[in-house]
KOLKE-241834 format. One line per 5 residues: number of its first residue (from 0); their letters; for each residue x, y, z of C-alpha. Coordinates in nm, 3 decimals. Each point is the difference from the previous one (the first is absolute). Example, Ala and Ser with C-alpha at 12.3 -4.5 7.8 and 13.67 -1.06 7.14 Angstrom:
2
0	as	1.230:-0.450:0.780  0.137:0.344:-0.066
***
This chain:
311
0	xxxxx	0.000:0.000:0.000  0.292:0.263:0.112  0.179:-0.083:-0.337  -0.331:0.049:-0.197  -0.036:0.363:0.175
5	xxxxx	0.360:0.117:-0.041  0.053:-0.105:-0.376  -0.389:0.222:0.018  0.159:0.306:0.140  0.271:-0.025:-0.192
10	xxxxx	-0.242:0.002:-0.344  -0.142:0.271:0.180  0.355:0.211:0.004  0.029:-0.046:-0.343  -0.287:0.157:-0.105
15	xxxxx	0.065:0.321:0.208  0.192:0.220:-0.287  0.272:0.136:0.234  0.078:0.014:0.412  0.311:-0.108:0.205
20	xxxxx	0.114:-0.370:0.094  0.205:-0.048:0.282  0.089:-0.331:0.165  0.092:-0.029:0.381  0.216:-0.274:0.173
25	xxxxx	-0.001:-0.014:0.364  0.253:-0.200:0.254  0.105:0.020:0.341  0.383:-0.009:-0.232  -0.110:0.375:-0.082
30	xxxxx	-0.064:0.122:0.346  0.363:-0.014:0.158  -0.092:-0.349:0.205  0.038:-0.326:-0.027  -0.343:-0.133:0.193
35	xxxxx	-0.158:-0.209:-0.338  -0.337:0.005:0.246  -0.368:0.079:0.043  -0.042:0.266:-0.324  0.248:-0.181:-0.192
40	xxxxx	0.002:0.068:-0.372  -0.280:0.210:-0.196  -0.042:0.090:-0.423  -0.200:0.266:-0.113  -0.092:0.043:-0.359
45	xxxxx	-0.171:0.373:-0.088  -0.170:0.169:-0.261  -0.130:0.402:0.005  -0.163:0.145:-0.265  0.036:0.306:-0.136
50	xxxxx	-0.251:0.250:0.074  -0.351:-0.038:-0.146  -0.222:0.247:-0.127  -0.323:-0.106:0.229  -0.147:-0.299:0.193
55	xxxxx	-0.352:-0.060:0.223  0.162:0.200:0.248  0.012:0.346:-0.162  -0.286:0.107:0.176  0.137:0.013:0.301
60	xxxxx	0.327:0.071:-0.033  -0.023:0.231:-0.344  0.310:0.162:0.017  0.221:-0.261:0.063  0.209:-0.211:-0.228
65	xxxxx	-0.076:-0.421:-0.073  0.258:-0.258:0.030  -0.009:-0.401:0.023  0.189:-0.227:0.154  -0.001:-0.412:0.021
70	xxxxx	0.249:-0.147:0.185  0.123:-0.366:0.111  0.153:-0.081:0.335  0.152:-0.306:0.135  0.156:-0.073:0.341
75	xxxxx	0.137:-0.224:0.185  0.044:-0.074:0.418  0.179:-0.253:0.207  0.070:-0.082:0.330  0.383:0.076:0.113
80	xxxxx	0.108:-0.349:-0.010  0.024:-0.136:-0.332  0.109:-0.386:0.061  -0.272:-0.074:0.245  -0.287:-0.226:-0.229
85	xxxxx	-0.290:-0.002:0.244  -0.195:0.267:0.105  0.186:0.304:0.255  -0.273:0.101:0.231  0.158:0.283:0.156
90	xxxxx	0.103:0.118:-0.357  -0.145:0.134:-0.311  -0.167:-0.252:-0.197  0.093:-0.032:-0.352  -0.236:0.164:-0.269
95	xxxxx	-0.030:0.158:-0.360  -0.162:0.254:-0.117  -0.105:0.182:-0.382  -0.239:0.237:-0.067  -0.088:0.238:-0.306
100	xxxxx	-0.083:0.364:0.073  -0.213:0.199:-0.203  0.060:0.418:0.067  -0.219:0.324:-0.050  0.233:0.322:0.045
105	xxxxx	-0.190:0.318:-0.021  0.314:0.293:0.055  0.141:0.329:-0.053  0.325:0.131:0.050  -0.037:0.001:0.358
110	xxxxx	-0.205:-0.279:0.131  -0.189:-0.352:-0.123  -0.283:-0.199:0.073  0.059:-0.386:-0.068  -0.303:-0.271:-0.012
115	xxxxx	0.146:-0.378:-0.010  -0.151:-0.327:-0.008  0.220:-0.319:0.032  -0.065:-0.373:-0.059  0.249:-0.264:0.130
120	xxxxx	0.091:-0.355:0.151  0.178:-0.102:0.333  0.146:-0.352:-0.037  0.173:-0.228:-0.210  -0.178:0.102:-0.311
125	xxxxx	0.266:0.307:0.063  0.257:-0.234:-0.104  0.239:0.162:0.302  0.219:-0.262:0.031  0.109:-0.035:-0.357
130	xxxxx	0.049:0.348:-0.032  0.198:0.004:0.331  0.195:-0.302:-0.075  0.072:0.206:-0.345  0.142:0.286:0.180
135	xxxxx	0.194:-0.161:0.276  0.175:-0.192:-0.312  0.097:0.379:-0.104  0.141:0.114:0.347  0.149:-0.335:0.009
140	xxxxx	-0.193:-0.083:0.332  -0.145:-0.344:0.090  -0.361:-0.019:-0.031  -0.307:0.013:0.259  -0.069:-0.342:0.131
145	xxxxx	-0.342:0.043:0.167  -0.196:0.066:-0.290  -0.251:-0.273:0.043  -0.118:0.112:0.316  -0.099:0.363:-0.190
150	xxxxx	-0.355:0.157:0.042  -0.304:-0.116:-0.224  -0.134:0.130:-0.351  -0.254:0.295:0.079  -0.144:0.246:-0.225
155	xxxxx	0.053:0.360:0.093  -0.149:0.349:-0.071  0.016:0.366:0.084  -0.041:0.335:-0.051  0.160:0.341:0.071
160	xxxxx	0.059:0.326:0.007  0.266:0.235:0.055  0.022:0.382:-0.038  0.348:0.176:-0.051  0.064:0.406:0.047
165	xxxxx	0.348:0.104:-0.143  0.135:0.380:0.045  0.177:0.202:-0.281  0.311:-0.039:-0.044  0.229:0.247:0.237
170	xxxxx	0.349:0.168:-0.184  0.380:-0.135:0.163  0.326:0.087:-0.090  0.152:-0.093:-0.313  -0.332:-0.074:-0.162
175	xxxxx	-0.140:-0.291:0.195  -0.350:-0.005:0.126  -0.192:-0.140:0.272  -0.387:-0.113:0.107  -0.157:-0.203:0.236
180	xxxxx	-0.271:-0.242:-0.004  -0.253:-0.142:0.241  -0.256:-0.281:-0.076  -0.296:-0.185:0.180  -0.090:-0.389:-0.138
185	xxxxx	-0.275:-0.210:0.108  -0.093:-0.343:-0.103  -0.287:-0.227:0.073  0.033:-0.418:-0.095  0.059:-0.306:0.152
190	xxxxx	0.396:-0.013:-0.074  0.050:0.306:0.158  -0.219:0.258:0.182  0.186:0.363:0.141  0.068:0.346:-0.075
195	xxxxx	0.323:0.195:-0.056  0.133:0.324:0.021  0.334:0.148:-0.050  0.236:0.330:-0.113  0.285:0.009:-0.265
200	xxxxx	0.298:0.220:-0.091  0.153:0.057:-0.310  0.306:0.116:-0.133  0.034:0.004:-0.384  0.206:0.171:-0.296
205	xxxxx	-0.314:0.132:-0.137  -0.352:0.056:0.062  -0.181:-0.329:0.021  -0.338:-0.054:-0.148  -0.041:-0.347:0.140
210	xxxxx	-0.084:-0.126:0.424  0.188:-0.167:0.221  -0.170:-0.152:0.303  0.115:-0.240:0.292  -0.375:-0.053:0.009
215	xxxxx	0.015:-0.368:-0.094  0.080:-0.343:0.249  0.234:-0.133:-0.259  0.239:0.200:-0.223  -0.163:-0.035:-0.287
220	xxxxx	-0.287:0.274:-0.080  -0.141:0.062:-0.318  -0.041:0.437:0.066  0.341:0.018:-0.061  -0.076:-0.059:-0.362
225	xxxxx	-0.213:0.309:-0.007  0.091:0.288:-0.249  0.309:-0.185:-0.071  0.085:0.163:-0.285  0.376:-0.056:-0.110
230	xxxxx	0.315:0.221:0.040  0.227:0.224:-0.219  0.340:-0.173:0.078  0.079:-0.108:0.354  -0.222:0.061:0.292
235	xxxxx	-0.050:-0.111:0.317  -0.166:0.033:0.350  0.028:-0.104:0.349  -0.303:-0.043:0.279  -0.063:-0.109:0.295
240	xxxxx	-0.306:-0.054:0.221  -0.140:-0.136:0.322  -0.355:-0.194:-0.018  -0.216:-0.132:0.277  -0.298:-0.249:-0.055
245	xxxxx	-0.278:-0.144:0.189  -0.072:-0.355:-0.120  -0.375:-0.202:0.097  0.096:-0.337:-0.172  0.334:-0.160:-0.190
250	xxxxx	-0.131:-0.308:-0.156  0.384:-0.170:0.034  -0.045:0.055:0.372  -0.308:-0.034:0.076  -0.067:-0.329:-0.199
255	xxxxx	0.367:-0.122:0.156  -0.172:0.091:0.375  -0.331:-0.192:-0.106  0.202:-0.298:-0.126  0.189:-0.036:0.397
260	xxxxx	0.341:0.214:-0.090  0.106:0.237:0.311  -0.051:0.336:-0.157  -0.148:0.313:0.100  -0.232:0.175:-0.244
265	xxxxx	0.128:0.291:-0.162  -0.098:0.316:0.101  0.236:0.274:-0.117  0.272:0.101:-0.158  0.266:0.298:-0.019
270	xxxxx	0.308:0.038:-0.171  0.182:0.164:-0.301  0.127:-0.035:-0.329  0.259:0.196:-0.234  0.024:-0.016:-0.357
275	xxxxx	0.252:0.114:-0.289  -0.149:0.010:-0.319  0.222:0.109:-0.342  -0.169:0.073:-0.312  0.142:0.002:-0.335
280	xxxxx	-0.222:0.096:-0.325  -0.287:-0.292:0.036  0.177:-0.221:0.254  -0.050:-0.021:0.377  0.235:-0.155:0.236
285	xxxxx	-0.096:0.002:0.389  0.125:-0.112:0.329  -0.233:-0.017:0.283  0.124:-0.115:0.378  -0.322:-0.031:0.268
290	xxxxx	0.019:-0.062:0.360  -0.299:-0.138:0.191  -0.109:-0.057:0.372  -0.283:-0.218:0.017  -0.186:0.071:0.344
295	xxxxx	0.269:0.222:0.099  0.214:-0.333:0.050  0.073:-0.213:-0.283  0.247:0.185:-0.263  0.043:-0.092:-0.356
300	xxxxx	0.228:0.200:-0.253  0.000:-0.105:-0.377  0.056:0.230:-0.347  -0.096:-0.068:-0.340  0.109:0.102:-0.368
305	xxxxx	-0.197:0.138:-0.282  0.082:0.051:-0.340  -0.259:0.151:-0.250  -0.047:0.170:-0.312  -0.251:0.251:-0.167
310	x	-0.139:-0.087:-0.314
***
């Protein structure tokens, strides 16, 4: 079914005349520590239109510009011992998960709206362990023993919303500019249920027309994509930001606690994340580093890599 969506979205993608592509890898090898645990390994695969003309929502937001997005997402988590084979109670239990997001940005210069709906799977339909074993065979690690023990197939869907405000751009020395960015993002579904807030600097060699948020639980977050809309020569920016989220359910946890593993249900997060991002003509290249506390105790850092291109 997942493979019947994806090569669907990506039919869709073609259609769309012209946007930006941009493919993420993340690792705990890209956040500075070696703790191949929990949040392991994630792949993001996004598309962002250009700007249409008009869609249903015009009435309501008439002066603002249309963009679409469709994303696909996979992850992967682990307890911290890979060699054990049966189940680790007072662990993580193993799981997979995929899902396809489908985005509404209303914007303007300053600020956007974003409507999402996402469809997915939690399981071994995710093919995790393949795509893990894959990986480790690239880092030249051993691979995860304990996959059998990994949480059931279940369907999952959501939606969201999340509303960005971004100031003009402020005048430094030697040319470079400066903005900041703060975000609020709330989703409702059975994989995960919470809301998120957070603000973002940004230092840059010219005046940026795109966002950059923290405003996401994993690295990867499709608003980045936003106004991308290449470079004249070399360019490049720096941000960081601090988030904080309130979480109601994390199906990973929550199924793991109803299935007899020792865990507490999540309830919050806070943390930050830097990024680099260098921009050459239609080309993207990005580094992004995130720390995490889950309920102010458990820390997790991991980064991620993204290369895309404007077409």
């Amino acid at each position: 079914m997942l493979k019947k969506i994806f090569y669907t979205c990506l039919l869709f993608v073609h259609m769309l005349y012209a946007g930006t592509l941009a493919f993420t890898l993340e690792n705990d090898f890209f956040g500075t520590k070696d703790e191949d645990s929990h949040y392991t390994d994630g792949i993001f695969l996004t598309y962002m239109s250009d700007a249409n003309a008009t869609d249903f929502l015009d009435t309501f937001f008439p002066e603002e510009q249309s963009n679409l997005a469709v994303s696909f997402t996979h992850q992967m988590f682990t307890p911290v011992n890979g060699e054990i084979t049966t189940p680790q109670w007072d662990d993580l239990p193993y799981a997979g998960y995929a899902r396809f997001n489908f985005l509404l940005y209303k914007s303007t210069d300053n600020y956007f709206h974003e409507f999402g709906i996402n469809f997915g799977a939690v399981g071994p339909v995710t093919h995790a362990e393949q795509l893990q074993t894959f990986f480790h065979h690239i880092w030249g690690n051993d691979p995860f023993k304990g996959w059998d023990t990994q949480l059931g197939n279940q369907v999952t869907a959501g939606v969201s919303y999340q509303f960005a405000y971004k100031t003009d751009p402020y005048d430094l020395l030697y040319g470079y500019k400066w903005d900041a960015i703060g975000n609020v993002r709330g989703e409702l579904g059975n994989f995960y249920t919470g809301a998120l807030t957070s603000v973002t600097l940004r230092l840059s060699s010219v005046v940026q027309k795109s966002f950059m948020t923290a405003g996401s639980f994993t690295v990867g977050d499709e608003s980045y994509l936003l106004n991308e809309g290449g470079s004249e020569g070399f360019n490049w920016d720096i941000s960081f930001g601090v988030f904080a989220s309130a979480i109601h359910n994390y199906y990973i946890v929550d199924e793991g606690i109803d299935e007899g593993y020792h865990l507490k249900p999540m309830h919050g997060s806070t943390g930050w994340q830097g990024a680099f991002h260098l921009m050459y003509g239609s080309f993207i290249y990005a580094y992004t580093i995130k720390s995490t506390h889950v309920n102010g105790q458990r820390h997790k850092r991991w980064g991620g890599m993204t290369l895309g291109w404007r077409f």
